[in-house]
C-alpha positions in Angstrom: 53.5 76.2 -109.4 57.3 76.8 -108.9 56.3 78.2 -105.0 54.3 75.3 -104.7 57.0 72.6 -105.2 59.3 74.7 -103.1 56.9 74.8 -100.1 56.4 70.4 -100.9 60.2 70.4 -100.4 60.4 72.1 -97.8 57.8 70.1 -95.7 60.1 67.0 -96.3 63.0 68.0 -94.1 62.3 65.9 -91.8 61.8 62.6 -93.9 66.2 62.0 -93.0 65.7 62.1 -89.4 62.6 60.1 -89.3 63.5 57.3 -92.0 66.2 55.6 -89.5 63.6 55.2 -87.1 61.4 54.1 -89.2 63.3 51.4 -90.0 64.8 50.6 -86.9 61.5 50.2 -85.0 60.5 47.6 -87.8 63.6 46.0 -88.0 63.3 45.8 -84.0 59.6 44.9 -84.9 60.6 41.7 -87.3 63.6 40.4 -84.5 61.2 40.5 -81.5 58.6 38.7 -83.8 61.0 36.3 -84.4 62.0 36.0 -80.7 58.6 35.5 -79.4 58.2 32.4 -81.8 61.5 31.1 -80.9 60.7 31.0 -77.3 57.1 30.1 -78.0 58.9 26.9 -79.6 61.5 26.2 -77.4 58.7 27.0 -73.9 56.7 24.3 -75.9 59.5 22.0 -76.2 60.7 22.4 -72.2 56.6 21.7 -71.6 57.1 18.4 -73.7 60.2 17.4 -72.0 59.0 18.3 -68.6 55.9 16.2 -69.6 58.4 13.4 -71.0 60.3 13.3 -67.8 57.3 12.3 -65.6 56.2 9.8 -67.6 59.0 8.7 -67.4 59.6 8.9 -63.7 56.1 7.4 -63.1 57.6 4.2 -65.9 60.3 4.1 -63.1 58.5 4.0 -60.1 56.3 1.2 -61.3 59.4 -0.5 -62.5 61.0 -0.8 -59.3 57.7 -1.6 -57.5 57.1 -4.5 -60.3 60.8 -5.4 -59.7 60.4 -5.2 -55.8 57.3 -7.8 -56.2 59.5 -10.1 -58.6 62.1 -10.2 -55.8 59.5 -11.2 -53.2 58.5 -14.2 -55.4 61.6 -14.9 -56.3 62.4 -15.3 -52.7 59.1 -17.7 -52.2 60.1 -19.7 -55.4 63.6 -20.4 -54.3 62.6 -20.9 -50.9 60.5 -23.8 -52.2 63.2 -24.6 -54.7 65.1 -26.0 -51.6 61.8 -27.5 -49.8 61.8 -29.6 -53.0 65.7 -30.3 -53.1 65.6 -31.8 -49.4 62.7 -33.7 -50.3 64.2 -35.1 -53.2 67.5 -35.6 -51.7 65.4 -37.5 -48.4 63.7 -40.0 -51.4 67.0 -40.6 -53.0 68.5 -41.6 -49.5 65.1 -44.2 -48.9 65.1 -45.9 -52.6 66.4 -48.9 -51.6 63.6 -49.3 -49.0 61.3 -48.0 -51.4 62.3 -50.8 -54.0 62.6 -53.6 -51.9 59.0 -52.9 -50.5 57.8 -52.5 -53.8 55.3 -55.7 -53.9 53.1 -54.3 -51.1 50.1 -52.4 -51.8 50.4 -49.0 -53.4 47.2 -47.6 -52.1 49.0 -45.6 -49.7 52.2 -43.8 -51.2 53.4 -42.3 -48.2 56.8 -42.3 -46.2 55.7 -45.2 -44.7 56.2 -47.3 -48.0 60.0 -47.2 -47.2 59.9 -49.4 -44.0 60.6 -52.9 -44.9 58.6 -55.7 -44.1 61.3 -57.3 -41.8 61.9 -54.3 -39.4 60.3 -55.7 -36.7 61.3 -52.8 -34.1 58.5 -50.9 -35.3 56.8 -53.0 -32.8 56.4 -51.3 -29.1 58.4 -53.5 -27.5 61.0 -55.2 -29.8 64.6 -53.5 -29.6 67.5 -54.5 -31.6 68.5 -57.5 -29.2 64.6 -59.0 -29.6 64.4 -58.8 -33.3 67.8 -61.0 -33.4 65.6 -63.2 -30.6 62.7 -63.2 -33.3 65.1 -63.9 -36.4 66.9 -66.6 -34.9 63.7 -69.0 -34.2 62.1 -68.1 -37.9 60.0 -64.8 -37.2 61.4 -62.6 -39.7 58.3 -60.5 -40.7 55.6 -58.7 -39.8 53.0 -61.4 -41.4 55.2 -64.4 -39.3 54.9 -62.2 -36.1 51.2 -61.4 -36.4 51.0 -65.8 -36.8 52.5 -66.0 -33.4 49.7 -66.3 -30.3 51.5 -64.2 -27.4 51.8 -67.6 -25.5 54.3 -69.1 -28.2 55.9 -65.8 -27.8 55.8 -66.5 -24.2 56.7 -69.7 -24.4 59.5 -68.3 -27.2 61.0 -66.4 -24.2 61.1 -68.5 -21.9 63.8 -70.8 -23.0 66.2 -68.1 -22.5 65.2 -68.6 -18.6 64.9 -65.5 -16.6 66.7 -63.3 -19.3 63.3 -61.8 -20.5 60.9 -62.3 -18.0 59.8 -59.1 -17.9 59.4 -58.7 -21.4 55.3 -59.1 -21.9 54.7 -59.8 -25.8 51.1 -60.1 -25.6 50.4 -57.3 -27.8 53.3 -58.1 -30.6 51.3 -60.0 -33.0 48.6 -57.4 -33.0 50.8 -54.7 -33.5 52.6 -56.6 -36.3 49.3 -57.2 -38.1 48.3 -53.7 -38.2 51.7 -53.1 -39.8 51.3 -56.2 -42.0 48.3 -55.0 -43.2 49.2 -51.1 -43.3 47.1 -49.7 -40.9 49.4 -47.0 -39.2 46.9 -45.0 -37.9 45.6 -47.2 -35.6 49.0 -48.8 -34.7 50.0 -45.1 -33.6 47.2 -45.0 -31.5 47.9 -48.4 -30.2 51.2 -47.9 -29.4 50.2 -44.4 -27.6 48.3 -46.7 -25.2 51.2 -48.6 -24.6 54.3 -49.0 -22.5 57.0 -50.7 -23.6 54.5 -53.0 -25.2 52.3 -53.4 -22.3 49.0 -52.1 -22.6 49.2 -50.5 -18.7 50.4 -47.3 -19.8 49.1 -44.1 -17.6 48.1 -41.7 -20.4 49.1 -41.8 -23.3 52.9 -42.5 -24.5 55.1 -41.7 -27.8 54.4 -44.1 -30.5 57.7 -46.3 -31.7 56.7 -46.0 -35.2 56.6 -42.2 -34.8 60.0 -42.1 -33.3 61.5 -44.1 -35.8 59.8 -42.6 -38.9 61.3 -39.0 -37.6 65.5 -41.2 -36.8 64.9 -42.2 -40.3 64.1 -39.0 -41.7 60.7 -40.2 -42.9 58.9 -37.8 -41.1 59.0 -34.6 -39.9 59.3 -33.6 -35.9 57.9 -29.9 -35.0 58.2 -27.8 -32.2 54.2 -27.5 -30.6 52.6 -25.0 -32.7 55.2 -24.4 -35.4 53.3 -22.8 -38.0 55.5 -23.7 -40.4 54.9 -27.4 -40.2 51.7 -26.4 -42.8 52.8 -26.9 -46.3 53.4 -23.5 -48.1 54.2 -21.5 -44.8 57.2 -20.1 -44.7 59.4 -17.9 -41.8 57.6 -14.6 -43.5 54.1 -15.7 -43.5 54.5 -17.1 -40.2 55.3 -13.8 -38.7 52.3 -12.1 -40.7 50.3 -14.7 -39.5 51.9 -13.8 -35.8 51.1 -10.1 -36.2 47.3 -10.9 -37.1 47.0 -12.9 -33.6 47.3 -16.5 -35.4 50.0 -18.2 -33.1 49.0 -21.7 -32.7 47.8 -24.6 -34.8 44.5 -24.4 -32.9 44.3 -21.1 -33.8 44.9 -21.4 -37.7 42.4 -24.6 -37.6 40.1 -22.1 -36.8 40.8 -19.5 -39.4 38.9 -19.0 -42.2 40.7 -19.6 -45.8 39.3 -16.1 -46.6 40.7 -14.8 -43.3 44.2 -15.7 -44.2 43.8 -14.8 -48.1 43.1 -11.2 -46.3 45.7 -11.0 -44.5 48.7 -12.6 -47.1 46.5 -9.5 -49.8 46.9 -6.9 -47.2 50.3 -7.9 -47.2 51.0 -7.1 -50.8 51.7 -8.7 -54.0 54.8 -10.3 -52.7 52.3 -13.6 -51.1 50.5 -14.0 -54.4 52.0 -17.5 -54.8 50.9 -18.8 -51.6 47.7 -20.6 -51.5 46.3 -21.0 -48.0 43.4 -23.3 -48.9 44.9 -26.4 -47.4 46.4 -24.7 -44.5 43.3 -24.8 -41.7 43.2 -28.4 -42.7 46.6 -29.2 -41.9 46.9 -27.4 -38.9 43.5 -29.3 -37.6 45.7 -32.7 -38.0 49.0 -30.9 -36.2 46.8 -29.6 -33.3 45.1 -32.9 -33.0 48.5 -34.9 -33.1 47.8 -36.7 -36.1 51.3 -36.6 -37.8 50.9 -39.8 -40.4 47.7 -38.6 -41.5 49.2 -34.7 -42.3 52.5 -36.5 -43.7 50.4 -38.4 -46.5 48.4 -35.5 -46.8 51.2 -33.4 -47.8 52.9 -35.6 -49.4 49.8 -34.8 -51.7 50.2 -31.6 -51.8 52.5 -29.2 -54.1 53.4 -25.5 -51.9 50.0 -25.9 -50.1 47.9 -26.6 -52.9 46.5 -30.0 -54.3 49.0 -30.9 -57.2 
């Protein structure tokens, strides 16, 4: 028995040198466990902030798209911001002749409702010399110059001897009773057959009443085939509108609304505010020189679009 628990002791001479081992490898064991689920933790947290940082990014980049689309109608609304200031600041300057015409008919509230009934030099014909003539023997209106026959008229003239011989008022009292009565379509027409109130004319001539709606900023003059004489096109859409091979009234009286809607979406989100549905219209009456008819038209309108 004694032998025995000798050899036991002797086979454990080892156990001093192995022990440290022992327990270093499972110390070294327990820190590398530890390791491995730090960085599992902290490779999970770069994931999530990687992940985080995209979203973000992609939140960015729609940001400043959305902003970039805000800007462009931003631009549009202050751009018909000022539209609206000069036509506000235009009616302040014609109130006056707006008021003082204010017991003829309302059926018509265009910028013709600010000429006064005793502006006779609407007439083709009648300059500022002529309407003094007119005053000074009672004809002080429209409705007293349509009562006139062109021989009283005649015969008017003619006591100032040869001094206005050549005048020829034969077609005053017609003119003036269109006006009277507020027909200034036709009176534009007459007058375009007209020269210098004589109905001889070879082709067709400016109208007075135009002329002197645009001196009295009552209406607007364009250069031929200005797109932006349409209500609701501005300097931008009229160069898209270039670039798609629309250059002319004609051309955009023959244009499809869902053409141009194509071609303002194609543009981007930027052209959402306009409205093109009126836009072929208008330019039908600007190709076809019919200025009074498009200037009540838009006075109806509100950017392009019925109000």
């Amino acid at each position: 028995m004694i032998a025995l628990a000798n050899c036991i002791l002797c086979d454990w001479w080892w156990l001093p040198w192995i022990l440290p081992f022992l327990i270093g490898l499972l110390l070294g064991w327990a820190l590398w466990a530890r390791y491995k689920s730090m960085v599992a933790d902290l490779e999970n947290q770069i994931r999530d902030l990687k992940l985080r940082i995209s979203n973000l990014e992609d939140e960015l980049a729609t940001c400043k798209s959305r902003r970039a689309d805000l800007e462009s109608q931003l631009a549009l609304a202050n751009g018909r911001i000022r539209e609206l200031d000069l036509e506000l600041a235009g009616k302040a300057k014609i109130e006056p002749a707006v008021a003082s015409f204010a017991a003829a008919p309302a059926a018509k509230p265009t910028g013709f409702a600010a000429l006064k009934e005793d502006n006779l030099q609407i007439v083709e014909g009648i300059g500022p010399k002529m309407n003094e003539v007119l005053n000074d023997h009672g004809i002080h209106t429209w409705s007293h110059l349509a009562s006139k026959s062109p021989e009283e008229l005649r015969s008017l003239l003619d006591t100032y001897g040869d001094k206005y011989r050549i005048i020829d008022p034969h077609t005053w009292p017609q003119q003036a009773a269109l006006a009277r009565d507020l027909e200034w379509e036709k009176l534009i027409a007459l007058q375009k057959q007209l020269d210098g109130g004589k109905d001889d004319a070879i082709g067709e001539t400016d109208s007075k009443l135009e002329k002197i709606m645009i001196k009295l900023g009552l209406m607007k003059k364009w250069v031929k085939d200005d797109l932006k004489a349409i209500e609701g096109i501005g300097p931008k859409i009229e160069e898209l509108l270039h670039q798609a091979g629309i250059k002319t009234w004609e051309e955009l009286a023959n244009t499809s609304v869902d053409r141009i809607q194509s071609i303002l979406d194609n543009a981007g989100s930027r052209y959402s505010l306009a409205h093109p549905d009126t836009w072929p219209r208008q330019a039908r009456m600007a190709a076809d020189a019919k200025w009074s008819e498009l200037e009540a038209y838009q006075e109806s309108l509100n950017g392009g679009r019925p109000y």
